[in-house]
C-alpha positions as CSV (number, residue, x, y, z in Angstrom):
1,X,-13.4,-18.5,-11.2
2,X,-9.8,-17.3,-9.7
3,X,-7.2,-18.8,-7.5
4,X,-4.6,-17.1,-5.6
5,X,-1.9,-17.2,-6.9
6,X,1.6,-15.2,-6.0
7,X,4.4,-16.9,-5.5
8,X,7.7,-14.9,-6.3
9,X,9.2,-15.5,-8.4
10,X,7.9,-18.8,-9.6
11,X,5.3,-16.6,-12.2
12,X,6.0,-13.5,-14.1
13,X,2.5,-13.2,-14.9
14,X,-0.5,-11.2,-12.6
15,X,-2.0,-13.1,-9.7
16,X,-6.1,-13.9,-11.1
17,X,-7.6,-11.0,-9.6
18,X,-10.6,-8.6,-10.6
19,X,-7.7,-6.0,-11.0
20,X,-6.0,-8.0,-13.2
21,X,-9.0,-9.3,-15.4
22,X,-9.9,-5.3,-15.7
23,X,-6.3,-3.8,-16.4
24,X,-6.5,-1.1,-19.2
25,X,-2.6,-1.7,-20.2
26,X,-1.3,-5.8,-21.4
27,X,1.9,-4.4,-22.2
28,X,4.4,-6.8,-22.3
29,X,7.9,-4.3,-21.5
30,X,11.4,-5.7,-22.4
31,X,13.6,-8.3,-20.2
32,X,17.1,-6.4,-19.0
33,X,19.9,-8.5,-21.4
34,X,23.4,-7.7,-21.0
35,X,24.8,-4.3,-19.8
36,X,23.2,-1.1,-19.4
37,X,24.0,2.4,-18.2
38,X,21.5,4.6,-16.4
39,X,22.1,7.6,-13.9
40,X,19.3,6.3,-11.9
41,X,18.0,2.8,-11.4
42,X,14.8,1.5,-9.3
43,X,14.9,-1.3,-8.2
44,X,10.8,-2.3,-8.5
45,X,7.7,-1.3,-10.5
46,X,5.3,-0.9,-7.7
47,X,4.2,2.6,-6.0
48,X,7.5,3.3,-4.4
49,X,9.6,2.9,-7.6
50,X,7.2,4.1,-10.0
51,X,6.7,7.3,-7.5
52,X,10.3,8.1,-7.2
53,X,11.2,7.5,-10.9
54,X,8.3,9.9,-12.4
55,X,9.5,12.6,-10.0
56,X,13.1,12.3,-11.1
57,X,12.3,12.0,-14.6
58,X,10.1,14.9,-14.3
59,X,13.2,16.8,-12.7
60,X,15.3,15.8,-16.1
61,X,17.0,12.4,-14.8
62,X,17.7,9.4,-16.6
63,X,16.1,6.6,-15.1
64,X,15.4,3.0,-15.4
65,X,13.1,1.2,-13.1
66,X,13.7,-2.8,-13.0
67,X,11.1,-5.0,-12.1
68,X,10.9,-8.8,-11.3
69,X,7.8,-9.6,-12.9
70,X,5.1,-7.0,-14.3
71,X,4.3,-3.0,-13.5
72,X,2.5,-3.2,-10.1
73,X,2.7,-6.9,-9.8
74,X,2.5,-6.9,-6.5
75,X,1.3,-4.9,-3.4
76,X,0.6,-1.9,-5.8
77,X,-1.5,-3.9,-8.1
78,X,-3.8,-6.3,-5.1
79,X,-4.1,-3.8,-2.9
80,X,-7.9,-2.5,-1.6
81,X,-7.7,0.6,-3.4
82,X,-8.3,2.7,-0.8
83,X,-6.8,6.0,-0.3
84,X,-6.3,6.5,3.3
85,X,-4.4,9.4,4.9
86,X,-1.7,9.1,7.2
87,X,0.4,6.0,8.4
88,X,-0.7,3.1,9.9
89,X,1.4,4.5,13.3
90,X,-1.2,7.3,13.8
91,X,-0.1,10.8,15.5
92,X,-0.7,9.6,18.5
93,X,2.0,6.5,18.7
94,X,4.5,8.7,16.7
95,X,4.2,11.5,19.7
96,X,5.0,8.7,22.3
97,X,7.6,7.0,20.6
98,X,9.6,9.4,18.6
99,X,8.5,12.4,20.4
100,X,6.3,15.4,19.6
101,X,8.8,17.1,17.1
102,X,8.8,14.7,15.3
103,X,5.4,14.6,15.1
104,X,5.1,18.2,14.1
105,X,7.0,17.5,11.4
106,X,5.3,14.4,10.0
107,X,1.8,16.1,10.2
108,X,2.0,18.5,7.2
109,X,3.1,15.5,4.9
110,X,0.3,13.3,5.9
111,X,-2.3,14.4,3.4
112,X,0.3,14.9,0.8
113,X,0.4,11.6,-0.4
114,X,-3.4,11.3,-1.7
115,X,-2.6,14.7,-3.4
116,X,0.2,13.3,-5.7
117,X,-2.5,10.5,-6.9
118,X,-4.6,13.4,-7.5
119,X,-2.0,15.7,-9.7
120,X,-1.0,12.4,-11.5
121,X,-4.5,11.4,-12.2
122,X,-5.5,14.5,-13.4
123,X,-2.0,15.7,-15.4
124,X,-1.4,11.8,-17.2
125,X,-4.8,11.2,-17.9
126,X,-4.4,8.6,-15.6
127,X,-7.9,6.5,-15.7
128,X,-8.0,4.3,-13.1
129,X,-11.7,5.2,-12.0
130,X,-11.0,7.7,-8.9
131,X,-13.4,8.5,-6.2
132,X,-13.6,10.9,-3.1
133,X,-15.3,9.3,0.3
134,X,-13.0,7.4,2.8
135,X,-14.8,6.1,6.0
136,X,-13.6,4.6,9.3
137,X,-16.2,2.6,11.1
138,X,-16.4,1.7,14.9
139,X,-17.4,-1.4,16.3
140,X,-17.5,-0.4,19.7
141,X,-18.1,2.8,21.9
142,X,-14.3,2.5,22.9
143,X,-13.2,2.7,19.2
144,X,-15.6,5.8,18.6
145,X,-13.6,7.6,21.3
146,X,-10.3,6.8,19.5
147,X,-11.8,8.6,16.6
148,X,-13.1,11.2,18.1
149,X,-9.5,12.2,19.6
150,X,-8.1,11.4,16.3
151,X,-9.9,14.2,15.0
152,X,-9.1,16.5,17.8
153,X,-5.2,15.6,17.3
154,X,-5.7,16.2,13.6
155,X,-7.0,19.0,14.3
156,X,-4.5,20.0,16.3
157,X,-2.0,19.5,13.8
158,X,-4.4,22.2,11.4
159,X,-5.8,19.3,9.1
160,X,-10.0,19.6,9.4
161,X,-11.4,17.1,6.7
162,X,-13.1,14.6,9.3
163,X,-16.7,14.4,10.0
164,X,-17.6,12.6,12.9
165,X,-20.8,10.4,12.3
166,X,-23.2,9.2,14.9
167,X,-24.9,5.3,14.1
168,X,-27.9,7.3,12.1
169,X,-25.2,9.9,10.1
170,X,-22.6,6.5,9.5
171,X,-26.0,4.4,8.0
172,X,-26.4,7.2,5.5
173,X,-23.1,6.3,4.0
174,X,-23.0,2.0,5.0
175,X,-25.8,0.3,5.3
176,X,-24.6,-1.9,7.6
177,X,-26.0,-2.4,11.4
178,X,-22.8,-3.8,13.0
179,X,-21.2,-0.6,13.7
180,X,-22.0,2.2,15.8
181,X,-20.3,5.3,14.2
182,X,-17.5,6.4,12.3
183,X,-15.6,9.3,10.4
184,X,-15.7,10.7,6.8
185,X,-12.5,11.4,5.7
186,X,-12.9,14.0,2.6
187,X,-9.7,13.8,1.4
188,X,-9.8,10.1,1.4
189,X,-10.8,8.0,-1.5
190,X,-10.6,5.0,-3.2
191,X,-9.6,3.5,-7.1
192,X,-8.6,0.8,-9.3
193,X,-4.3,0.6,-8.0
194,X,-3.8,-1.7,-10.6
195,X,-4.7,0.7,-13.1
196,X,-2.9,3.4,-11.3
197,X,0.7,1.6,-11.6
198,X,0.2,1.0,-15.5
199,X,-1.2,4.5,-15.9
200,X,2.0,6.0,-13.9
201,X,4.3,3.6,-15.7
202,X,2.9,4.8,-19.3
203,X,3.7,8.6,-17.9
204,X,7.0,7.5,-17.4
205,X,7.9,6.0,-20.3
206,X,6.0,9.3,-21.8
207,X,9.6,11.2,-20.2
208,X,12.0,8.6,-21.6
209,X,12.4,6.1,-18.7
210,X,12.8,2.8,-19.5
211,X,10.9,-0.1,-17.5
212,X,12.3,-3.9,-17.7
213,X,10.0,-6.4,-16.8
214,X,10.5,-9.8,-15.7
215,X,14.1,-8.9,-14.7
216,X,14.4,-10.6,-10.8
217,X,17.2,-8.5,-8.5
218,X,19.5,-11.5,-7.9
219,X,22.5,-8.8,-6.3
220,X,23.3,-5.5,-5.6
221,X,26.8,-4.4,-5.6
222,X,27.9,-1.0,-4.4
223,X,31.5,-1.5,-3.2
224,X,32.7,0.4,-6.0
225,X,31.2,3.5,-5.1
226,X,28.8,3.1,-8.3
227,X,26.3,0.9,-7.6
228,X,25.6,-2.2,-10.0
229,X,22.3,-4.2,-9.9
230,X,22.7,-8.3,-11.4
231,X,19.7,-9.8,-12.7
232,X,19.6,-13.3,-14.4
233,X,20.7,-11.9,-17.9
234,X,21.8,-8.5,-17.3
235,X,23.5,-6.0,-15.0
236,X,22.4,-1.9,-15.0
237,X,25.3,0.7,-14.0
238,X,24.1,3.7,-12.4
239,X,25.2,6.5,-10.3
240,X,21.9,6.0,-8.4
241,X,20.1,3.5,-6.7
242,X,16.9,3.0,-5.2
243,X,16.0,0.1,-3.8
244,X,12.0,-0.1,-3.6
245,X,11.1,-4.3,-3.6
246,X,9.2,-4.0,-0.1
247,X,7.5,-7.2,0.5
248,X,8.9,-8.6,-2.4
249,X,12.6,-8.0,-2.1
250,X,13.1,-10.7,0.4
251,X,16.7,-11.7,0.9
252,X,19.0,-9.3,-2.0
253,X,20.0,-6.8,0.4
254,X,20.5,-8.7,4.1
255,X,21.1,-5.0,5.2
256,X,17.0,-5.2,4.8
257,X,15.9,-8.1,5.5
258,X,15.3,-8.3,8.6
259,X,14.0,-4.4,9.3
260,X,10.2,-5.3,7.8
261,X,8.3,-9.0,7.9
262,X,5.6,-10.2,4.8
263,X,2.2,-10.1,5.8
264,X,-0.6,-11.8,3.4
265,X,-4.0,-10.4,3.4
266,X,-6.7,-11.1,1.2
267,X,-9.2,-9.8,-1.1
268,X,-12.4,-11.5,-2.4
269,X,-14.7,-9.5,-5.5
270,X,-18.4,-10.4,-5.9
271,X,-20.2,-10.5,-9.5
272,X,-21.2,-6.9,-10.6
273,X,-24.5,-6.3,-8.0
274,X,-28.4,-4.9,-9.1
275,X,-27.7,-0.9,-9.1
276,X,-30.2,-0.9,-6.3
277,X,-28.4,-3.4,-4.1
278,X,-25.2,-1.5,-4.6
279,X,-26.9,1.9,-3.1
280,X,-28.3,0.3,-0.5
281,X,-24.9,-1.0,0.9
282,X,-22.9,2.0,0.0
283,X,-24.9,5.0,-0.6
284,X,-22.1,7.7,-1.3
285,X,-19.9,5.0,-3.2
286,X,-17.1,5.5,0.3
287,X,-14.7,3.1,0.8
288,X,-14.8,1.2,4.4
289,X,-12.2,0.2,6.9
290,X,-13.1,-0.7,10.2
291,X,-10.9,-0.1,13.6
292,X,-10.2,-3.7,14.8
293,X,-6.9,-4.8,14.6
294,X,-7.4,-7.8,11.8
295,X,-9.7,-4.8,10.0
296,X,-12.3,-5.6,7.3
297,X,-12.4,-3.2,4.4
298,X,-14.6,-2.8,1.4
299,X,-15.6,-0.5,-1.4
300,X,-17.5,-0.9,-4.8
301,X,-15.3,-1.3,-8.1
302,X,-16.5,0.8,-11.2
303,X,-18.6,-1.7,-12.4
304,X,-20.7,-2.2,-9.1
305,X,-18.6,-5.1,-7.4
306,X,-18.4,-5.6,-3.8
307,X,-14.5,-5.7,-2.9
308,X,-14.1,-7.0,0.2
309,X,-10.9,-7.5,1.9
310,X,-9.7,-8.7,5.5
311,X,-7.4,-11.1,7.2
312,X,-3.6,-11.2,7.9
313,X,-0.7,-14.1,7.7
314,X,2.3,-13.1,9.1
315,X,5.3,-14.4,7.2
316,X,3.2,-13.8,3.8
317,X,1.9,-17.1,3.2
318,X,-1.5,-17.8,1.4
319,X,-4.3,-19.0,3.6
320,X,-5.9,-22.4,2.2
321,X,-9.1,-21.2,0.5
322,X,-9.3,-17.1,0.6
323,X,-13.3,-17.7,-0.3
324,X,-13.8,-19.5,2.8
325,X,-12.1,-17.0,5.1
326,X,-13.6,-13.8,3.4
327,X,-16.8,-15.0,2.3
328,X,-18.3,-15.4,6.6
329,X,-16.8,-12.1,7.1
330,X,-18.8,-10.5,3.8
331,X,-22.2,-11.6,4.8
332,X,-21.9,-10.5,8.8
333,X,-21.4,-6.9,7.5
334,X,-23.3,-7.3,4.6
335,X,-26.6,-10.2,5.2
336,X,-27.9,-9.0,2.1
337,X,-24.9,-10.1,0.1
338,X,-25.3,-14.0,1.3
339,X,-25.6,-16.2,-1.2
340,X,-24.1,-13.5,-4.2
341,X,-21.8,-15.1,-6.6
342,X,-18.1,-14.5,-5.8
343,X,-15.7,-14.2,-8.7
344,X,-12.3,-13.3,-7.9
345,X,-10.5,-14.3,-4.8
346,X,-7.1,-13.5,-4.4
347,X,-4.1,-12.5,-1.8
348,X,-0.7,-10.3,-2.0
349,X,1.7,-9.5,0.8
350,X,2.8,-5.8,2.1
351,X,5.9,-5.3,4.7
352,X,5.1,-4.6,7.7
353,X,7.3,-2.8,9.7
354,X,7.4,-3.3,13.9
355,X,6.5,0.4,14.8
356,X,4.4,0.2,11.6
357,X,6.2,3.7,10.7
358,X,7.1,3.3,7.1
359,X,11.4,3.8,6.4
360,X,13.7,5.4,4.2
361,X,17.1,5.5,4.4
362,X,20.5,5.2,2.8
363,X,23.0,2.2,2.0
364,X,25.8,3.9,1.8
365,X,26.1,7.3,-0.2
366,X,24.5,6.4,-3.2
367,X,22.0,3.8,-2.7
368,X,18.4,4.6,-1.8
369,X,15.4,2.3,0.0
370,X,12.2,3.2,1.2
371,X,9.7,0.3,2.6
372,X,7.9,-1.2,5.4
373,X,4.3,1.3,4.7
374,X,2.5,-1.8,7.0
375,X,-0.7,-1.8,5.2
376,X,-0.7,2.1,4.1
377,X,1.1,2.2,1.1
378,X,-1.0,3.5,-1.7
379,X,-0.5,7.4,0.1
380,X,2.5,6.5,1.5
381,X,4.4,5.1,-1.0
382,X,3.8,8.2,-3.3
383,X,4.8,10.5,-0.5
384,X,8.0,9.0,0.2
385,X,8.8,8.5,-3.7
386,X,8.8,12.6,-4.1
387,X,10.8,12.9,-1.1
388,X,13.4,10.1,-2.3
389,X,13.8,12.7,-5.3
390,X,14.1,15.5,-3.3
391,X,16.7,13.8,-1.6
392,X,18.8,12.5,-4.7
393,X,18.1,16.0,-6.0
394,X,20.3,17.6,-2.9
395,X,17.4,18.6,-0.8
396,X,17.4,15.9,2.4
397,X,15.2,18.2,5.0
398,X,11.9,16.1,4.5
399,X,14.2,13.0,4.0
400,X,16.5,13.3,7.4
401,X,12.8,13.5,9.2
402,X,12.0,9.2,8.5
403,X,15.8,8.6,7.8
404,X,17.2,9.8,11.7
405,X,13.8,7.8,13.0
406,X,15.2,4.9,14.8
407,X,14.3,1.2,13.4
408,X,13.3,-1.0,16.0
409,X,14.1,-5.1,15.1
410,X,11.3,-7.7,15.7
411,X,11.6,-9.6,19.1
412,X,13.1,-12.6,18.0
413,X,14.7,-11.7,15.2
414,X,13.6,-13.3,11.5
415,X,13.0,-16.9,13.1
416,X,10.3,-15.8,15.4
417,X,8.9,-12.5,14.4
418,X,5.7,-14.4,12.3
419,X,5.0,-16.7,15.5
420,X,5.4,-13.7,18.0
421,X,3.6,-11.3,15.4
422,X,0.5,-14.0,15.6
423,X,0.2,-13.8,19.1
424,X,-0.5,-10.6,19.4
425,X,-2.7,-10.3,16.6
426,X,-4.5,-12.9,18.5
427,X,-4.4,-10.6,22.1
428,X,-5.4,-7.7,19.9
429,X,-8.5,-9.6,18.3
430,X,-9.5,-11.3,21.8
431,X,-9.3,-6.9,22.7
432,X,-11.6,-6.1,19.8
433,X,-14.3,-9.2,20.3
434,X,-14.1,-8.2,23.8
435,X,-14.8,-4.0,23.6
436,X,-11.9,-3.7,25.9
């Protein structure tokens, strides 16, 4: 059995989860010692970083990434797996709060991240077992309605993958009588993220980028017009940085800090499950995210495990026994599933951001972040690393659409954004219990 485990950075190695235990790559990459020249640097060896650098390297530039611990160590490498289009702010908020331009201009990039996984699955060799199938289920009558006019905005915005599904069409794809519809997203999917960041980090090195592990970002110094990154044994020189720590780059840039808040959530995995059992409970092998706003979500690994995941801490902290708060939540979706041996249990924090739009931005000229994906990042964070390229690269069109968005701080400030964050995740859940 596995225990959370993630404290930063007190462990170099993997937290004990199912992703970790089935990793393809045990790699051990080099420690940064002593000086070393790069034209680009990253700053973290999770989606964003690992995103951005292939895209430059593919473009011909010399990068290094630089990683506290191990390639996709954190978020990228606990995540659900699930390859859900769009942002967590859907269409809808964006329209009210940044107005409909922007809107029309964030549409056509929505769908773009889940194709990047695609091209780099296919192109590397990546294997990381990819699947098609992303479902949203409803709980209540109210929550069908918001997908319903999610598809019409969608629509609107010329994107046509969804498939409304009434309680008979949803129990076709989850057998599971607690909701009463949903939506099949096509172009959604799900796979093994772990996997994914080693496969992308092999491509990399494949173009002569260099990856240092186990290299924490102590502090970044760019008042000398060329940025230099300290670490505990070694400093990089570059003409270029990128700063892509998320959740995990806590207090090396204040500039940052306080713009996005760590959020824990959790992740449990069952022992592999009788083919026929498995069918039952997901008959088209979809991955599942509910609607409420402390969402469960679930797929099936490769190897015929229930991954089910739920439940959010704000200020990142580990709940006291991830089996106990996951396990309740397992069998009410799933009855059949009571009992079932549970393997893995395990939690990771992403950055969550107060409009929950994702940023990017710059640092002064030469310095690069991108962050704050608020759940979302496994699309996300490969969109925004080919648009961080395009911007070092001299083209900033798709890159002055998130950077000119306005950031909005969390009431409070850092001393009280967790305990004001919880309070409305508890008026939000009191919403969802209630239908209202």
């Amino acid at each position: 059995m596995f225990e959370p485990r993630h404290g930063y950075p007190d462990s170099f190695e993997h937290t004990g989860s199912y992703y970790a235990a089935s990793r393809n790559d045990t790699l051990a990459r080099p420690t940064l010692q002593g000086r070393a020249d790069h034209d680009v640097c990253v700053v973290g060896a999770g989606y964003s970083g690992l995103s951005t650098a292939l895209h430059l390297a593919e473009r011909g530039h010399a990068v290094a990434v630089v990683e506290g611990a191990r390639v996709g160590w954190g978020a990228s490498g606990r995540n659900g797996g699930q390859l859900v289009n769009g942002l967590n702010a859907g269409l809808d908020r964006i329209e009210r709060r940044f107005g409909s331009d922007a809107a029309a201009r964030i549409a056509p990039m929505l769908q773009e991240g889940g194709r990047i996984i695609r091209e780099r699955v296919q192109r590397y060799n990546i294997h990381c077992d990819l699947k098609d199938g992303n479902i949203f289920a409803a709980c209540t009558a109210k929550q069908m309605r918001e997908l319903e006019a999610r598809q019409r905005l969608w629509r609107r915005h010329g994107m046509d993958d969804f498939e409304l599904l009434d309680r008979p069409a949803l129990l076709r794809h989850v057998g599971s009588e607690v909701y009463v519809g949903g939506m099949l997203d096509r172009r959604g999917g799900h796979l093994h993220p772990l996997n994914l960041a080693l496969g992308e980090a092999a491509a990399l090195e494949s173009l002569g980028a260099t990856i240092y592990e186990c290299s924490p970002v102590r502090r970044v110094d760019n008042s000398k017009g060329r940025p230099v990154v300290h670490t505990d044994r070694g400093e990089i020189h570059c003409r270029t940085l990128v700063l892509c720590g998320n959740a995990y780059l806590g207090a090396v840039v204040p500039a940052l800090s306080s713009r996005v808040m760590p959020v824990s959530t959790q992740i449990i995995a069952t022992a592999p499950l009788p083919s026929a059992t498995a069918e039952a409970l997901l008959p088209t092998d979809s991955c599942v995210e509910d609607l409420r706003y402390i969402l469960d979500y679930y797929r099936l690994s490769a190897d015929r495990r229930m991954l089910f995941g739920g439940g959010s801490i704000y200020g990142g902290t580990d709940p006291a026994d991830v089996r106990g708060k996951l396990i309740p939540a397992m069998e009410r979706v799933f009855p059949e599933l009571r009992g079932v041996q549970v393997d893995y249990a395990w939690s990771g924090n992403f950055a969550l951001s107060f409009t929950r739009m994702p940023q990017m931005g710059r640092l002064g000229p030469n310095t690069y972040f991108a962050h704050g994906y608020s759940g979302h990042g496994v699309t996300g964070s490969h969109l925004f690393g080919r648009i961080l390229a395009e911007a070092i690269d001299g083209d900033v069109a798709r890159f002055d659409v998130f950077a000119n968005l306005p950031w909005i701080p969390f009431p409070g400030g850092r001393l009280l954004r967790a305990p004001y964050s919880t309070i409305g995740a508890w008026w939000y859940g009191l919403r969802d219990r209630l239908g209202v």
